[in-house]
N, C-alpha and C positions, 0 to 999 in steps of 0.2 A: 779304097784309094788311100796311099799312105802321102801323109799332109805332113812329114816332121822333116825336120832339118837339123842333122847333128853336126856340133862342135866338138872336138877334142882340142882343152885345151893343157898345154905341158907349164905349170909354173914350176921355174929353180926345180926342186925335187920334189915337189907337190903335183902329182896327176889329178888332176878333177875331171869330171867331165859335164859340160854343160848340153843340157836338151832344149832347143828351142822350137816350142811348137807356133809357129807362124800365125797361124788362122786365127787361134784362141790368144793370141798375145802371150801363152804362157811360157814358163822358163822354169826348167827342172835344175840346182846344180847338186850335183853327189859328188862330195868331197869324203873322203876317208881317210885324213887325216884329223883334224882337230876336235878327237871325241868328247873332250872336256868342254864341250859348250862351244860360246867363241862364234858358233855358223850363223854368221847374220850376212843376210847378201850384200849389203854395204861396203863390207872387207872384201869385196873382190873387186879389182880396179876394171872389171871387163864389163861389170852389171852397166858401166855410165855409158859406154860404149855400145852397147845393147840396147840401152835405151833407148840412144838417138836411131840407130838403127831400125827400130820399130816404129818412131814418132811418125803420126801425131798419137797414137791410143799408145799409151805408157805401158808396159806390161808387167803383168804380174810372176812375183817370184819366188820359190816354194824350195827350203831349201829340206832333200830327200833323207829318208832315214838309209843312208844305204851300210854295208859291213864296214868294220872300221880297224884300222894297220895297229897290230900292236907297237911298232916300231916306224922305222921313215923307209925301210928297204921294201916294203910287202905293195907298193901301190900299183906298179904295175903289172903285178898279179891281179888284185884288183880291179885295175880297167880292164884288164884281157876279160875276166870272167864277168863283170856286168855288162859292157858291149857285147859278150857273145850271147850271154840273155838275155840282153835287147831284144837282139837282131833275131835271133835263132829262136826263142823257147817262148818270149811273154810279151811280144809287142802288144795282141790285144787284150793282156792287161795290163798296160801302162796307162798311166803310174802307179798303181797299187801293188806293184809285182815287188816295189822294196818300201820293206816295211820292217827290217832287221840292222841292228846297230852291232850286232857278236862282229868279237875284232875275231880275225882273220887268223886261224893257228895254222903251225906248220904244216899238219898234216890237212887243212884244207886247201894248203897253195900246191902241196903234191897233190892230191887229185884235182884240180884244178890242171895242173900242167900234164898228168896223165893222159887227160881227157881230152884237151884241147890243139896238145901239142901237133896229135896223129892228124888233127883234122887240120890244121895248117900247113902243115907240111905236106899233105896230100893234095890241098889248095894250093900249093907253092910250085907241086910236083917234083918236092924234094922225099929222095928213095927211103 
């Protein structure tokens, strides 16, 4: 039985994406922008909002090793290919399935879009 509840959320030009696992109180967020440190779950103004959300058991918040943008343009590549591994490749093992910081090269957002394109667009039933 799948117990998670996913958020997507869009800040300014920041994609993150937050995991909220319900049952366990837990919260995953994979940010891939600010590899220099900086990822304390306090700087996100959504964690206060989460919180009350969960009240009265506080939850806990783990912020993920996931791949990380050499630039500000590369994230929604990014979400595209860790939501499709979510969903598609390593749900049972989440969260251990990211456990890599390598920023994201060009040629991993082309296969990334190689890969993934055909399969959306086949889910879209675009020719």
């Amino acid at each position: 039985m799948c117990y998670l509840f996913y958020v997507i959320i869009i800040i300014i030009i920041i994609i993150i994406i937050i995991i909220i696992v319900v049952k366990v109180r837990q919260v995953y967020i994979l940010d891939s922008l600010f590899k220099k440190g900086n990822k304390n779950p306090s700087r996100y103004l959504l964690t206060s909002v989460i919180e009350s959300a969960l009240l009265p058991i506080k939850p806990t918040f783990d912020m993920v090793n996931c791949n990380q943008q050499a630039e500000t343009w590369e994230c929604g590549y990014i979400l595209l290919q860790s939501m499709f591994d979510f969903v598609n490749v390593y749900q049972k093992q989440f969260p251990r399935m990211w456990n890599d910081t390598k920023v994201a090269t060009d040629e991993d957002i082309e296969k990334t879009l190689k890969e993934l394109m055909p399969i959306l667009f086949d889910g879209l039933s675009i020719p």
